[in-house]
C-alpha positions, -999 to +999 in steps of 0.1 A: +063+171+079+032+154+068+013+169+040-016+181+061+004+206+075+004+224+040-020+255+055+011+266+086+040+254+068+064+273+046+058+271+005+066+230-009+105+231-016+122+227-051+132+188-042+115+159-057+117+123-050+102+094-067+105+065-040+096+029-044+084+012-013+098-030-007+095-049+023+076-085+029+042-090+033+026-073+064+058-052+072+040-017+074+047-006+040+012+007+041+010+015+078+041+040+066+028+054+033-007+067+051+007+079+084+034+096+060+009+111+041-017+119+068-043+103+047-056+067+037-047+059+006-033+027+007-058-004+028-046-022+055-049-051+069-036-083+089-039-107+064-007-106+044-004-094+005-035-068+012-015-044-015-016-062-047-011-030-073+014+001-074-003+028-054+008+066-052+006+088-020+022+120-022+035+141+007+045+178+005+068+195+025+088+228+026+118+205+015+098+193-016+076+164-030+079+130-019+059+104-043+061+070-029+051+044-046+034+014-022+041-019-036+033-053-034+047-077-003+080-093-021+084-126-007+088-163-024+061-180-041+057-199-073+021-186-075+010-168-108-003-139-091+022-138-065+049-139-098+031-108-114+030-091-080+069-091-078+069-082-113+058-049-104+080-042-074+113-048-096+097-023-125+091+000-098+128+002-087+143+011-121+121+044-121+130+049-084+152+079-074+152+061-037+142+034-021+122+028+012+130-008+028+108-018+054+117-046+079+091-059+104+113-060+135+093-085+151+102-109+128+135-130+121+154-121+089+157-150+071+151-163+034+125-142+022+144-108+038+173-123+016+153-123-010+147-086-007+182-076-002+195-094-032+171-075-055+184-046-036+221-051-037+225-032-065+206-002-051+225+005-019+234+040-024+192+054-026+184+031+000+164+044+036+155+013+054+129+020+082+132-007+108+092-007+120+069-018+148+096-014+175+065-001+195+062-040+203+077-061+228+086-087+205+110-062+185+146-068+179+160-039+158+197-042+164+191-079+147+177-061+118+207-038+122+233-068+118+217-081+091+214-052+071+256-050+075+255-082+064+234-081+030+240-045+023+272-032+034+278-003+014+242+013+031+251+040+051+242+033+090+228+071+090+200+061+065+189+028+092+157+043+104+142+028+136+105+035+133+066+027+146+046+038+115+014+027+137+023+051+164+044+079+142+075+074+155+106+078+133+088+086+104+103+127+097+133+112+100+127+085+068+117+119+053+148+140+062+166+108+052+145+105+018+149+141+011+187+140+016+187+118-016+165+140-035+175+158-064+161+195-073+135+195-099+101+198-112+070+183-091+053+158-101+021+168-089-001+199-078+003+208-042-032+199-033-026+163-047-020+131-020-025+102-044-033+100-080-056+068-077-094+068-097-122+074-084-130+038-094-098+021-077-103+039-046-140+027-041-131-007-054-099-005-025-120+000+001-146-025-007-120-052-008-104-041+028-139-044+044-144-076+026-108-090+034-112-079+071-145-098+077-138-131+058-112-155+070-093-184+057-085-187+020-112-163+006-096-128+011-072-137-016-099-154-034-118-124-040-110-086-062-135-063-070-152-046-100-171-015-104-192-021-134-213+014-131-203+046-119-231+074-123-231+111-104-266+111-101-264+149-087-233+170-075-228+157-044-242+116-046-226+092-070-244+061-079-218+029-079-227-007-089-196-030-076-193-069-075-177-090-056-160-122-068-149-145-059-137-183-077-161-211-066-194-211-061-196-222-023-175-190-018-201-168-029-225-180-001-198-173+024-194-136+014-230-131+009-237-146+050-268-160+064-297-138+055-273-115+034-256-102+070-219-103+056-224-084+024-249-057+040-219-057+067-196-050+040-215-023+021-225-003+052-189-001+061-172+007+030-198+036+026-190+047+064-154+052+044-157+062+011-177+090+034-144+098+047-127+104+017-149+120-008-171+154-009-197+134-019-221+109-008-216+072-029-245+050-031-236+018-032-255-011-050-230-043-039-235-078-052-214-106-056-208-132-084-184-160-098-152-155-120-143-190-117-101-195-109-096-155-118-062-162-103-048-184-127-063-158-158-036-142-177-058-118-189-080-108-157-045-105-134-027-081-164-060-056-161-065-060-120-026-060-110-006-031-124 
């Protein structure tokens, strides 16, 4: 059912589902929305709170359109970016006409999961929760199961999903599930469509998942990205000019790496990418510079998280 399979599969159907993604940090919400899809549009990566913005993946089927909508890892923090961030999951779920919960089965269900459920309480009849990763040992599903009763007892059993979006296990059944819920109408989107993210966002996107997966410690959440020049220099090669930044000073050595090995790292990567998912060649002119505590800037978190 994924939206790759558009060129054997019957016309889209007339169903269309806007659907708001919530679980915690590093429960697969991303893992799901790209296997889903059959394409990368949202990054991935160990470290926790990788998604920080709203991001749009689209899947056609012959039941219809799906538009998820990937959101930020909800989970309890006083932080001011972490505050925004679960602003924009609980705007997402007024415009939702479902809801996608994913629960790391690997993981006990305890405060932060509460959290979750009591934003969700109210939601219970457009919920699908997908329990995930029960491809691992350390999986306990019918825990998630009993929980779920628990917090949300008017969500129908039928719409508790056991799934692996790593290994693509359970995941046509979410959709079936989703669609179920769906009403008839209008697409959102053009068939051809499988996210509506810039041209900008996406490069910046995968710039910050090669950076995040190469740095450790505190700096991955340190750091965002900016393009500050995009040029197509001919039809088929773009000319970009991206910075790194990060908050302190001694950070900025760190990303840049003895004799400039991390950042060259970094840009040869995300190139090796952005190949992947554009027509055209990107040439990437990477540097990195200061914005000193962006985290605590009203004005630089309202532009970068949305």
């Amino acid at each position: 059912m994924n939206s790759t399979d558009n060129d054997t599969n019957p016309p889209i159907g007339d169903k269309t589902a806007l659907v708001t993604i919530i679980g915690r940090p590093s429960a697969g919400k991303s893992t799901f929305l790209n296997t889903a899809s059959g394409e990368k549009i949202s990054i991935v990566s160990e470290m926790p709170q990788t998604t920080r913005n709203a991001i749009r993946g689209i899947v056609n089927t012959s039941l219809g359109q799906i538009v998820f909508v990937d959101t930020p890892g909800y989970h309890e923090s006083e932080k001011k970016m972490n505050l925004k961030m679960r602003t924009i999951v609980a705007d997402q779920l007024l415009s939702a006409d479902a809801v996608l919960y994913v629960i790391d089965s690997t993981k006990v269900c305890g405060s932060e999961e509460s959290l979750i459920t009591g934003l969700l309480k109210e939601h219970q009849n457009k919920i699908v929760a997908a329990v995930n990763k029960i491809d691992q040992k350390t999986s306990r599903p019918q825990e998630v199961r009993n929980f779920l009763k628990k917090e949300l007892p008017e969500l129908d059993g039928a719409r508790i999903i056991d799934v692996s979006a790593k290994e693509d296990r359970g995941i046509n059944e979410v959709l079936r599930a989703i669609y179920d819920l769906a009403p008839v109408g209008p697409h959102l989107y053009p068939e051809e469509f499988y996210t509506d993210q810039e041209v900008d966002f996406r490069i910046a996107e995968v710039i910050r998942e090669q950076a995040i997966n190469r740095l450790e410690d505190e700096i991955p959440h340190c750091l965002y990205i900016q393009i500050a020049d995009l040029e197509m220099k001919t039809p088929s090669k773009m000319w970009c000019r991206a910075f790194i930044c990060v908050e302190k000073e001694s950070q900025k050595g760190i990303v840049i790496g003895k004799g400039a090995s991390m950042i060259k790292t970094i840009r040869v990567e995300s190139i090796k990418q952005l190949r992947k998912i554009f027509d055209y060649k990107i040439d990437l002119d990477l540097q990195v510079k200061v914005d000193k505590n962006w985290r605590q800037n009203d004005l630089r978190l309202n532009k970068l998280l949305k």
